[in-house]
N, C-alpha and C positions, 0 to 999 in steps of 0.2 A: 214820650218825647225823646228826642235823639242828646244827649248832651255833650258839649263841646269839651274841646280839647283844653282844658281848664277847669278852675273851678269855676262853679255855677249857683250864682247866688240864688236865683228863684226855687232849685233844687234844696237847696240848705236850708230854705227858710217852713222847709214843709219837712225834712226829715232830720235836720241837725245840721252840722256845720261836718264833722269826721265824717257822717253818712254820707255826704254831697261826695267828698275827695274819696271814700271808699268805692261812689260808684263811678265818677270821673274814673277810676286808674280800673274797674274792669270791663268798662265801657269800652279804652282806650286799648285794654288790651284782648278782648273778644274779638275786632278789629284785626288784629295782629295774631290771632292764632290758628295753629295748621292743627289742629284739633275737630274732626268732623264732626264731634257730641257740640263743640259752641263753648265746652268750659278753656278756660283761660286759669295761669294761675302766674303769682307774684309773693316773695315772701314779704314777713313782717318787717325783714330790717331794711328792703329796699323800698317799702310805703313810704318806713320812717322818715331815710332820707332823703323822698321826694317831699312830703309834707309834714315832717316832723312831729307826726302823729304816732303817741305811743302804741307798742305791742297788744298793751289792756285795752288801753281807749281802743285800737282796729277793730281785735274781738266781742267788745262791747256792740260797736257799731254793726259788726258783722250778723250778730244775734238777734239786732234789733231788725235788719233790712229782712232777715231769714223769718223773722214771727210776723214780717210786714206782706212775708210771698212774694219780695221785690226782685230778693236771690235766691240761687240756690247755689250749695256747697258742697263738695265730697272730696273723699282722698283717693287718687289717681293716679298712674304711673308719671312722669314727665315722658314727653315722647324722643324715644331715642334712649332714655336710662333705663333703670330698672330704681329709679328711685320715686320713693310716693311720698304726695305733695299736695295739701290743698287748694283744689282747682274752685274758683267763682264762675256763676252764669246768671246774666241778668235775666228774669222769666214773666217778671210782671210790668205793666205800664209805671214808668218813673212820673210821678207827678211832680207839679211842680206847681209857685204860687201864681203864676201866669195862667197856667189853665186851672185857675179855680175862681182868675176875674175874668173881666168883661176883655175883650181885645183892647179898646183904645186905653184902658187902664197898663194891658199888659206894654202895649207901643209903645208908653209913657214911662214905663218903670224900664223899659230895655235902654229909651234913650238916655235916662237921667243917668242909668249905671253907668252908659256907652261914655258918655260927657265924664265921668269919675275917674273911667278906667283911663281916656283920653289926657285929662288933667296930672293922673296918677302918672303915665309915661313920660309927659313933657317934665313933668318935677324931678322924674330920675334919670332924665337925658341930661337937666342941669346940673344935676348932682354929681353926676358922671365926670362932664365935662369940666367941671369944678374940681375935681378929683383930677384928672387930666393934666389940669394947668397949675396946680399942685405941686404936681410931681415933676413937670417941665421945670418950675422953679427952686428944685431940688428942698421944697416943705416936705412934711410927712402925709403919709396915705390916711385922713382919719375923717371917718363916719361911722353912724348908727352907734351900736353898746361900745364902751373904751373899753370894757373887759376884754370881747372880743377881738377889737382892733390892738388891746398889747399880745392876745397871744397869737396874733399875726405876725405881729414884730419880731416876738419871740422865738419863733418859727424860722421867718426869716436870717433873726443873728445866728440861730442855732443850728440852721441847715444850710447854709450860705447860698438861696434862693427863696422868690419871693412867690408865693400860691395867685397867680393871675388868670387862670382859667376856671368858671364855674363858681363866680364867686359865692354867688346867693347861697347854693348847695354848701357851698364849702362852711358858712358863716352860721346856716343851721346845726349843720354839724358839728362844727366849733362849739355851738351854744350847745346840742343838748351834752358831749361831752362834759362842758363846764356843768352842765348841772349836776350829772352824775358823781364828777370827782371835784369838781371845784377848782378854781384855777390852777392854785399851785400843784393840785394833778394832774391837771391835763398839761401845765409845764413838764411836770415827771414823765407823763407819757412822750412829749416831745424829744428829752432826753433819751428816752429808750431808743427814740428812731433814729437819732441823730448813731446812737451808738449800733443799731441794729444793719447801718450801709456797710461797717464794716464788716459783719458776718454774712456768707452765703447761704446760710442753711436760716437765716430771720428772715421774716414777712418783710415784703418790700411794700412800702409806705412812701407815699409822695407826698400827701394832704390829706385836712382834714376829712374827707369824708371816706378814703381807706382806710383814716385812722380808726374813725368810729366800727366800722366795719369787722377791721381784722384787732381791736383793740386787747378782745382777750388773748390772741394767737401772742401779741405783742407782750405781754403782762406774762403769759405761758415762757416763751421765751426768753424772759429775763430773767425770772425765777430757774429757769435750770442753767442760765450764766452765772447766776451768783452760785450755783450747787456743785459746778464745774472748778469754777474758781474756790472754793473751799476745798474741793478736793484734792486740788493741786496743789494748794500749801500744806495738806496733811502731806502727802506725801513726799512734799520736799525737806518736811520735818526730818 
């Protein structure tokens, strides 16, 4: 079966939930590649921050689609580098739990989902626009995790601009950051950035999902500010 631009629940319910979004993104990007073999590839850290599916979890999933014959995998040049990269190719029929009922079974599960996903949009256009009328009345921006939403704020007082584009991406990001370091490090990271605009030679950081990204480059960088900075009061000794 062909699978949509999204995830796909009847896919999930036959190979897992990571396996459905592992083969969503090389579905999506086999599509998209000037590769005449058909392989496509995408790293781990940009899976993550499309579906916030860890590095282990991917390769887990990846091992399971590969002993299924679903994929196949190799390392291969990127076209144009000279750098090697593992490339995905989907080679066997993707099942799904539609084609394992009857049709009007399958009809019936399409539209009840269809009616979910429908309901699920109207509830975040009002959420939106709740959010909206909000901020028209000079209240604060707050939904979903509050952790999340202080280190928006935080963000915000500490870079003196507010992250408005991309938000979903952004807030996964946000999260899995917090999990890694925990709030008040991912405040410490913010710190970094706030202090990193004023050097030219630091990783430029907008938002959370640069952060998560270039987070050790940011961490790299601080560590030989602070070795800089020691070194300069020896010698002013």
């Amino acid at each position: 079966m062909n699978l949509t631009a999204g995830y796909n629940a009847d896919v999930a319910r036959v190979y897992g939930i990571n396996e459905a979004l592992l083969l969503d993104s090389v579905e999506f990007w086999m599509r998209n590649s000037r590769r005449k073999d058909g392989y496509c590839w995408f790293t781990a850290d940009e899976f993550e921050v499309k579906t916030a599916v860890k590095r282990g979890a991917m390769e887990r999933a990846v091992k399971k689609l590969e002993k299924l014959g679903v994929i196949e995998t190799k390392n291969t040049y990127i076209i144009g580098t000279h750098k090697k990269c593992k490339h995905y190719k989907i080679v066997g029929d993707v099942k799904s739990e539609c084609s394992e009922t009857t049709q009007s079974d399958c009809i019936e599960t399409t539209q009840s989902e269809s009616t979910e996903t429908i309901q699920s949009v109207n509830s975040s256009n009002r959420t939106l626009t709740e959010i909206s009328l909000s901020k028209d009345k000079g209240e604060a921006q707050q939904y979903g995790n509050g952790d999340i939403n202080e280190l928006f704020e935080y963000w915000s007082d500490k870079l003196g601009y507010t992250i408005e584009g991309n938000i979903k991406r952004n807030r996964i990001a946000c999260s899995n950051l917090m999990r890694k370091h925990g709030i008040e490090g991912v405040k410490r990271l913010i710190d970094g950035v706030e202090l990193a605009q004023l050097d030219k030679y630091a990783p430029r950081i907008s938002n959370f999902i640069q952060l998560q990204a270039k987070q050790t480059d940011l961490i790299v960088w601080g560590k030989s500010r602070v070795v800089e900075q020691q070194s300069n009061k020896i010698v002013e000794v």
